[in-house]
C-alpha positions as CSV (number, residue, x, y, z in Angstrom):
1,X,42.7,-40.6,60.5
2,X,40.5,-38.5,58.2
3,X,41.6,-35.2,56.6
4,X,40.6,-32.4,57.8
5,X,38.2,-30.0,56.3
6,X,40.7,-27.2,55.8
7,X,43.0,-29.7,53.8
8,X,40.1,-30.4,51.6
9,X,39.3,-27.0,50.9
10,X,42.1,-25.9,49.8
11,X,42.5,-28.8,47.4
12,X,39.4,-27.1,45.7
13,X,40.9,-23.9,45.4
14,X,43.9,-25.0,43.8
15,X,42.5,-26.7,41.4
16,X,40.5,-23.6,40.4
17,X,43.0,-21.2,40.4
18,X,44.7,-19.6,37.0
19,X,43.0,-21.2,34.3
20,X,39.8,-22.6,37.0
21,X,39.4,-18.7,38.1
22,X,35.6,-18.6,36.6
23,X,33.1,-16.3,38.0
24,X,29.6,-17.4,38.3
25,X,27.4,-16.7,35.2
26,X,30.4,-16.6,32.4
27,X,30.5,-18.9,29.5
28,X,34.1,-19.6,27.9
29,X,33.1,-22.4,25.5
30,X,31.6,-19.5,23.1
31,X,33.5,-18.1,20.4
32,X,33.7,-14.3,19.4
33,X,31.9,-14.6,16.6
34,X,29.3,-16.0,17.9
35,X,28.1,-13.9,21.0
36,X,28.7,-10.7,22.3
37,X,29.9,-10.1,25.8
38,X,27.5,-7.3,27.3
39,X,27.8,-5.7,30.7
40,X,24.8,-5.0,32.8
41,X,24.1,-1.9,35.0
42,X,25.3,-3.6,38.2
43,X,28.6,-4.3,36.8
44,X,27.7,-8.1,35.9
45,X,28.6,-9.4,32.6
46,X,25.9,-11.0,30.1
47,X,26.3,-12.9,27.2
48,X,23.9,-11.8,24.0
49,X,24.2,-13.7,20.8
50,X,26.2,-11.9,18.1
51,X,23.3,-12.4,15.2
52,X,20.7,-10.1,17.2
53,X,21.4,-7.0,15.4
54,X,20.7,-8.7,12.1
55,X,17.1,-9.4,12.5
56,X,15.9,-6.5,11.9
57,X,16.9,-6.1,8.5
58,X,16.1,-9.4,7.6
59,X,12.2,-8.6,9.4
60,X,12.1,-5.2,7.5
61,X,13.2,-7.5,4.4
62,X,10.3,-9.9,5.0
63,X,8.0,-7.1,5.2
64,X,8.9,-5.8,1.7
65,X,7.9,-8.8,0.3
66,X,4.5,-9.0,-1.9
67,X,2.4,-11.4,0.0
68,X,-0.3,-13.3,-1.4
69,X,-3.1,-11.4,-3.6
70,X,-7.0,-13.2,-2.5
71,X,-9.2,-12.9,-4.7
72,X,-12.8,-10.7,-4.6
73,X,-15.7,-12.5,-4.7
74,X,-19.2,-11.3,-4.5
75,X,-22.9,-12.3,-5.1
76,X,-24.5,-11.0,-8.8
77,X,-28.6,-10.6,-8.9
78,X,-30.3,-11.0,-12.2
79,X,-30.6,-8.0,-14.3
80,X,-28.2,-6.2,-12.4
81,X,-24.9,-4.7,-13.0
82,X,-22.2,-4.4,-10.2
83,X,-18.6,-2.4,-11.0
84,X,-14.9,-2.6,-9.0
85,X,-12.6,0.8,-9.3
86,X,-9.0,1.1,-8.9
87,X,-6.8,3.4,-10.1
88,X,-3.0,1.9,-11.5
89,X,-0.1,3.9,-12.9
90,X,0.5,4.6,-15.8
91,X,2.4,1.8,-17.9
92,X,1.5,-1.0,-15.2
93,X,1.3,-4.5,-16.3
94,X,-2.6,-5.5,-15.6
95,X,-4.0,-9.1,-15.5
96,X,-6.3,-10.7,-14.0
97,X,-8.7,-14.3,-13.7
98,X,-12.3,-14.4,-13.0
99,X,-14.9,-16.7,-12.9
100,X,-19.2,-16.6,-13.0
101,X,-20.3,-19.6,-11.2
102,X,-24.0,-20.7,-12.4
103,X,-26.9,-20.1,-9.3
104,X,-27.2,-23.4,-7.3
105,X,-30.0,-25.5,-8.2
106,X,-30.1,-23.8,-11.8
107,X,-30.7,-25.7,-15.2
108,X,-29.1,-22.9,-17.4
109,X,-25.2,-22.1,-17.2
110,X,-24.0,-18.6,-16.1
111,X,-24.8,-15.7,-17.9
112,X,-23.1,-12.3,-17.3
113,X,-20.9,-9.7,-19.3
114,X,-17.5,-8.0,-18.4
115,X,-16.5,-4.7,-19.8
116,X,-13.0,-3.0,-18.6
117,X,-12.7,0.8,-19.2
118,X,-11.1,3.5,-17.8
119,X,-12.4,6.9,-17.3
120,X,-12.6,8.0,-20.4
121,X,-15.0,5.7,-21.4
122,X,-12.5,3.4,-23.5
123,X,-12.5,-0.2,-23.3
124,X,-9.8,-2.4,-22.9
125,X,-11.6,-5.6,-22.2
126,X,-14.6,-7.0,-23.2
127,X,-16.0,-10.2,-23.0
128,X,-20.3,-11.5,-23.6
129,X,-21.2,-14.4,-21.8
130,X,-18.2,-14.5,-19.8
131,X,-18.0,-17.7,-17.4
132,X,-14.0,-18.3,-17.0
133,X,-11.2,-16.9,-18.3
134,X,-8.1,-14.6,-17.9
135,X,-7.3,-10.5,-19.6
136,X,-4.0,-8.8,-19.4
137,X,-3.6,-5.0,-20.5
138,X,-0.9,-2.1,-20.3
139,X,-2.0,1.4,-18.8
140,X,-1.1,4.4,-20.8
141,X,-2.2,7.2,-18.3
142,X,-2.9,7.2,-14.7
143,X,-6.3,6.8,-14.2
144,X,-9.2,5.4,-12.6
145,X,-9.9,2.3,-14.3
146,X,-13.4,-0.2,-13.6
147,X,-14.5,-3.7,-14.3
148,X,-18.2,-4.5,-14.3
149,X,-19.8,-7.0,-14.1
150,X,-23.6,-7.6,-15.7
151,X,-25.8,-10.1,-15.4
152,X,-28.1,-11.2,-18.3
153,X,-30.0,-14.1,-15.9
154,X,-34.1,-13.0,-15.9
155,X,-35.5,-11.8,-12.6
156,X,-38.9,-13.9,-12.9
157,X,-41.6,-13.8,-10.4
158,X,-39.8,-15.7,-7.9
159,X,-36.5,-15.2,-6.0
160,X,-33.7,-16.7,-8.5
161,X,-30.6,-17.2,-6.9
162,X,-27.7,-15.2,-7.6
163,X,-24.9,-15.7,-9.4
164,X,-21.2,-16.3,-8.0
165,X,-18.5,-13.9,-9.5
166,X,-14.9,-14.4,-8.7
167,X,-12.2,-11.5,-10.0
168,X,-8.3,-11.7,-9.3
169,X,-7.3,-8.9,-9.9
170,X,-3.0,-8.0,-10.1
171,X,-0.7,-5.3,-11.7
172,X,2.7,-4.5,-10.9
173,X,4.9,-6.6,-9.4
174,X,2.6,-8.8,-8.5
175,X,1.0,-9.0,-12.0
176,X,4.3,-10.4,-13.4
177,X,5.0,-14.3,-13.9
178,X,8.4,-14.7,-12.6
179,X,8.4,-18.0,-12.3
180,X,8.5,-18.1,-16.9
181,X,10.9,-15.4,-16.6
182,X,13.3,-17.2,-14.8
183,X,13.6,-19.8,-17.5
184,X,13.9,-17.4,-20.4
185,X,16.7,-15.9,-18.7
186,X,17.8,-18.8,-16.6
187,X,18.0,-17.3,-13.7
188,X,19.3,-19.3,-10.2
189,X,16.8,-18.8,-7.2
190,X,18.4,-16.3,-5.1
191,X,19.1,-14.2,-8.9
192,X,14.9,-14.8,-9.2
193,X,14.0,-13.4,-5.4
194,X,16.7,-10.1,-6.5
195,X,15.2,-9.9,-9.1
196,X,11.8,-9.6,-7.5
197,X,13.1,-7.6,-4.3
198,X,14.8,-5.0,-7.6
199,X,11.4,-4.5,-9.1
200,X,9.4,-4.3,-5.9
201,X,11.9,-1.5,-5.3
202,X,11.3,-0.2,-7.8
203,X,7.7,0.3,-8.0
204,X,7.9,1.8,-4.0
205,X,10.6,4.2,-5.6
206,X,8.0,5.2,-8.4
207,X,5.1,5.2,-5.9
208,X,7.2,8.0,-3.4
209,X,8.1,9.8,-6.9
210,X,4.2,9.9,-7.5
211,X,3.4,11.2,-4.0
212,X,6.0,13.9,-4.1
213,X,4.5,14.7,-7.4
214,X,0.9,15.1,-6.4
215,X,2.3,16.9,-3.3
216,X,4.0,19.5,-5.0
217,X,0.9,19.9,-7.3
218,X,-2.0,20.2,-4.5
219,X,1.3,23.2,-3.0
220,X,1.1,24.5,-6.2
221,X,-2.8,25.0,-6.5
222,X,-2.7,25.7,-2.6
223,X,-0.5,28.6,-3.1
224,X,-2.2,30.0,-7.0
225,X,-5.9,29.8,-4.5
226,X,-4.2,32.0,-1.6
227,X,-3.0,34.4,-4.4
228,X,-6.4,34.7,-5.8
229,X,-8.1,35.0,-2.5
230,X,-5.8,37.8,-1.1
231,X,-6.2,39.8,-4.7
232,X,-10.5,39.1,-4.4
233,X,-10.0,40.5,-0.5
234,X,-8.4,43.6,-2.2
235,X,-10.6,44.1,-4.7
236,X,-13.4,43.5,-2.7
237,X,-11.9,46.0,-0.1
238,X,-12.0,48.5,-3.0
239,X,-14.7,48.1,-4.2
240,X,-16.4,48.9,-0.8
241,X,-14.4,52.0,-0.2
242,X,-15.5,53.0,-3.7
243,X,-19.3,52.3,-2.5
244,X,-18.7,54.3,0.2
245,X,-17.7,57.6,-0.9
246,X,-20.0,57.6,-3.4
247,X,-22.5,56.7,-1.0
248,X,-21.7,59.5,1.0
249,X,-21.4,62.5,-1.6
250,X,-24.9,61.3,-3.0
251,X,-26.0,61.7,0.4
252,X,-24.7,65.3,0.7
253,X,-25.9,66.2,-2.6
254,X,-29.3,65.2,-1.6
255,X,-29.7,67.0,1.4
256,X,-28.1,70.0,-0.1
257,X,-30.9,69.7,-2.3
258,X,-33.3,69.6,-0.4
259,X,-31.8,72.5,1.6
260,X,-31.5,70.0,5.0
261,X,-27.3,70.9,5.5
262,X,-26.0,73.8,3.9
């Protein structure tokens, strides 16, 4: 004779009971270190993985991190002269690579000049009939500094084509070659990226000292203009009172004179 279906049932339940008591939606195979239990609005537990939290500083890490420079490139006409600004920090590490490609279709090589100054007209690079090659300098001053570009090609009566001109420009952290200083000093990998993540924050440490700098110096000439402006406006008030009386007792004098008031 078959069991019934009541026997059977309660088989099942004993053999969940104690250590089979799971409730739906519960995982017991995870460890503690590895998720977090979390309880839901309703009263339901979830399970969220324990390394959530750390993502964020690992993604604000990532963003820190100097990404590729690219490179400028731009057309050069004959006979003409074309200039790139930026200003750098003072003591920054400058280099750079750049390159004249010849016009397509043209017998002679490239033919163009670079000149590096900075605003005072000094010049820290200079280089005639530059095709390929690299410069490296050290600012002194904060300042606005510019690379030009000049070609020496002849226009001619028909349309020449124009030259190719390539510039790489880095400074800062970017500008430095970690990869020789790591076997001066023999550094391991991860002692290479601190080393990198140190002096990038450094240079975002220098860069917040610069803007605090300039801000209290635009405050500064902010608050010296307001004090010159309110003493103008007093003067200026003065001045027309002054006007004014005298105006007036000329006036009276004048009329006495001419016996109009007494």
């Amino acid at each position: 004779m078959p069991p019934s279906l009541p026997h059977a049932s309660h088989a099942r339940s004993r053999g969940t009971g104690r250590g089979g008591d799971r409730k739906p939606g519960l995982r017991r195979s995870v460890g503690p270190a590895a998720m977090l239990l979390l309880s839901e609005p309703g009263g339901r537990p979830r399970v969220r993985p324990a390394f959530v939290p750390l993502l964020l500083p690992l993604f604000l890490l990532l963003l820190l991190l100097p990404g590729s420079v690219r490179p400028i490139s731009f057309q050069l006409p004959g006979k003409a002269r074309k200039c790139l600004r930026e200003e750098i920090h003072r003591d920054t590490l400058v280099t750079g690579e750049y390159e004249v490609a010849p016009p397509p279709g043209s017998a002679t090589g490239p033919s163009a000049d670079l000149k590096i100054t900075d605003s005072a007209g000094h010049t820290l690079y200079a280089k005639e009939d530059a095709t390929k090659g690299k410069f490296a300098f050290t600012t002194e001053d904060y300042d606005m500094f510019e690379a030009c570009f000049e070609s020496k090609l002849p226009v001619g009566t028909g349309r020449m084509p124009d030259q190719l001109v390539t510039l790489n420009m880095k400074h800062g952290v970017e500008a430095k070659n970690y990869e020789e200083i790591a076997k001066v000093e023999k550094l391991k990998p991860l002692e290479l990226e601190l080393r990198r993540l140190e002096d990038l924050s450094e240079s975002i440490v220098n860069d917040f000292a610069y803007m605090k700098q300039r801000e209290e110096e635009m405050r500064d000439t902010n608050e010296s203009t307001n004090i010159r402006v309110l003493y103008f406006s007093i003067f200026s008030m003065f001045c027309l009172i002054g006007l004014a009386t005298w105006q007036v007792f000329y006036l009276r004098r004048f009329f006495k004179a001419k016996k109009l008031i007494e």
